[in-house]
C-alpha positions in Angstrom: -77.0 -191.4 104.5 -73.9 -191.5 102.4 -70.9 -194.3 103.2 -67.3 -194.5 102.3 -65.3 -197.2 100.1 -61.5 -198.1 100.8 -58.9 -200.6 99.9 -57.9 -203.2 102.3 -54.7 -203.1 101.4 -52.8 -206.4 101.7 -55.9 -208.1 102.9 -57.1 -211.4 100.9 -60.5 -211.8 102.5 -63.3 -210.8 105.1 -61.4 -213.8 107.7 -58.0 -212.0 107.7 -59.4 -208.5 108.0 -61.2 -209.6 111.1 -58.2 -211.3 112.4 -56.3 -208.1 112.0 -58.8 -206.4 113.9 -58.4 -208.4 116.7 -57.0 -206.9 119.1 -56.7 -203.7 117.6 -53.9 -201.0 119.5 -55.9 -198.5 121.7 -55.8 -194.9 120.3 -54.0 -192.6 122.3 -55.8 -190.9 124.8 -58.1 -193.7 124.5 -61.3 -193.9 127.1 -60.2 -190.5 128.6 -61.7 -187.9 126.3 -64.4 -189.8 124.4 -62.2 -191.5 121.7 -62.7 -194.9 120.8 -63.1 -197.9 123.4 -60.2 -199.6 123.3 -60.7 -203.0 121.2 -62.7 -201.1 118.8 -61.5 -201.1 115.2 -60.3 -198.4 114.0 -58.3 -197.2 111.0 -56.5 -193.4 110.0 -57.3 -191.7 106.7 -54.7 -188.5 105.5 -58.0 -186.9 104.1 -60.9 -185.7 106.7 -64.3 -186.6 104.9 -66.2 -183.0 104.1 -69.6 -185.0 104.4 -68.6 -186.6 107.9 -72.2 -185.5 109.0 -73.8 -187.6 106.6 -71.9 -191.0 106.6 -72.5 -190.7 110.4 -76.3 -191.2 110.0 -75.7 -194.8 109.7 -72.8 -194.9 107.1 -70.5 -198.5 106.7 -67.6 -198.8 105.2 -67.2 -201.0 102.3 -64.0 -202.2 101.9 -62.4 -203.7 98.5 -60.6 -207.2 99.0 -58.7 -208.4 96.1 -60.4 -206.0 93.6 -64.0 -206.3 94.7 -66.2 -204.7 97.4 -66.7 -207.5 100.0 -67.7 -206.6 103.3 -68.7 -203.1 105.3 -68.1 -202.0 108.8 -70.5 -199.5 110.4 -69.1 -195.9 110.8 -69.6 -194.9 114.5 -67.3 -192.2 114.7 -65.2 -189.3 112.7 -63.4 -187.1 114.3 -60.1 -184.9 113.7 -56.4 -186.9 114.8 -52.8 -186.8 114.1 -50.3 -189.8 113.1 -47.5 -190.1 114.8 -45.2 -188.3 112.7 -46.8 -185.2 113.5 -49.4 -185.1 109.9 -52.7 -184.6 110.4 -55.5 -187.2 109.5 -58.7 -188.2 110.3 -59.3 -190.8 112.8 -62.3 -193.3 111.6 -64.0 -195.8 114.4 -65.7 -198.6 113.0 -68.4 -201.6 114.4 -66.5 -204.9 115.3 -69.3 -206.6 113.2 -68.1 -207.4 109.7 -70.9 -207.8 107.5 -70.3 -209.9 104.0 -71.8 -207.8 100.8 -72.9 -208.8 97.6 -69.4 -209.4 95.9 -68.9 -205.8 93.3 -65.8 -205.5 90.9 -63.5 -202.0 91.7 -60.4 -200.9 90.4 -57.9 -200.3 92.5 -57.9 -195.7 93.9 -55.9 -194.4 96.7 -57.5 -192.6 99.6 -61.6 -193.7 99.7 -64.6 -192.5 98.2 -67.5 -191.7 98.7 -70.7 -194.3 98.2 -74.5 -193.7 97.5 -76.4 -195.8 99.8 -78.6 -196.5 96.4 -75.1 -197.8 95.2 -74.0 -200.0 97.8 -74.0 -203.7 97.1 -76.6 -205.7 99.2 -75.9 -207.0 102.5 -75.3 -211.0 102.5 -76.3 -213.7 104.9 -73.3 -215.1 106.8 -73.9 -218.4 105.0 -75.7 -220.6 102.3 -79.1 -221.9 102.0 -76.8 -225.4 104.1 -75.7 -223.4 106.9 -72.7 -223.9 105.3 -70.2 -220.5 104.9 -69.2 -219.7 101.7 -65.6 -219.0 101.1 -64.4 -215.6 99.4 -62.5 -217.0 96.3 -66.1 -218.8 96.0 -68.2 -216.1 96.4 -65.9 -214.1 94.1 -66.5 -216.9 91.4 -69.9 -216.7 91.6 -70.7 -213.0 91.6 -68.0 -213.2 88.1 -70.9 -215.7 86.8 -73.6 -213.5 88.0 -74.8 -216.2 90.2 -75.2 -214.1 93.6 
C-alpha cells in the first residue's frame, strides 16, 4: 500500500478543509459513467500518479495544513480527466471521513508525493483523554514539544 501527500493550499485547519468539502460540485458526467457520487470529495492533480495501483489498495491522502501533515482522506478512486481548459489531469476521489494524524513538520513542494505507509504519521483519536476536541494550533504546539 503506498499513499500520497499534498498541500492544502490556503487551508488553516482540518475544520475549514471539511467545510470546503461540503458540498463539493459534482464532476461532470457525474453518476452516469461510474465517476464519483456526487457530494463526494474530490480534488484534480496535473500529474497522473504511475503507482495508482498501489495507493488504491487502501491509500489516504495526507494533506499538509500550515506546514505540517494533519489529516488523511481515503483514496477510493484514480482515474484519467481533463480540466476545463482543455489540460489533462488526473481526477482523485477521496472518503468524506477526515481522519486527524499525528501532527508531522513538511516543507512546502508543488504537485504531491508519494508516502510509505511505514512513513505515515499515526492516526489520532477525534479527541482528548476529556472528550474534549483538541484544536489544531494546539495540537500543532504540542507535536513542536513532542508531546503527542
Amino acid at each position: 500500500m503506498l499513499h500520497m501527500v499534498k498541500l492544502a493550499v490556503g487551508v488553516g485547519s482540518i475544520a475549514e478543509l471539511a467545510q470546503r468539502q461540503q458540498p463539493n460540485p459534482p464532476v461532470p458526467g457525474d453518476g452516469l459513467d461510474g465517476t464519483a457520487p456526487s457530494g463526494q470529495p474530490w480534488l484534480r492533480t496535473r500529474m497522473y500518479p504511475r503507482r495508482a495501483g498501489e495507493i488504491l489498495e487502501g491509500g489516504s491522502l495526507y494533506r499538509v495544513i500550515a506546514g505540517m501533515i494533519m489529516c488523511r482522506q481515503r483514496i477510493t478512486g484514480i482515474r484519467p480527466d481533463t480540466r476545463d481548459d482543455g489540460v489533462a489531469c488526473a481526477l482523485i476521489t477521496l472518503d468524506p471521513l477526515i481522519v486527524p494524524v499525528a501532527p508531522r513538520s513538511m516543507r512546502p513542494f508543488q504537485g504531491w508525493r508519494y508516502l510509505r505507509a511505514a512513513d505515515a504519521p499515526p492516526d489520532l483519536g477525534h479527541s482528548d483523554m476529556n472528550g474534549d476536541i483538541l484544536p489544531d494550533d494546539m495540537r500543532r504546539e504540542l507535536a513542536a514539544l513532542c508531546l503527542i
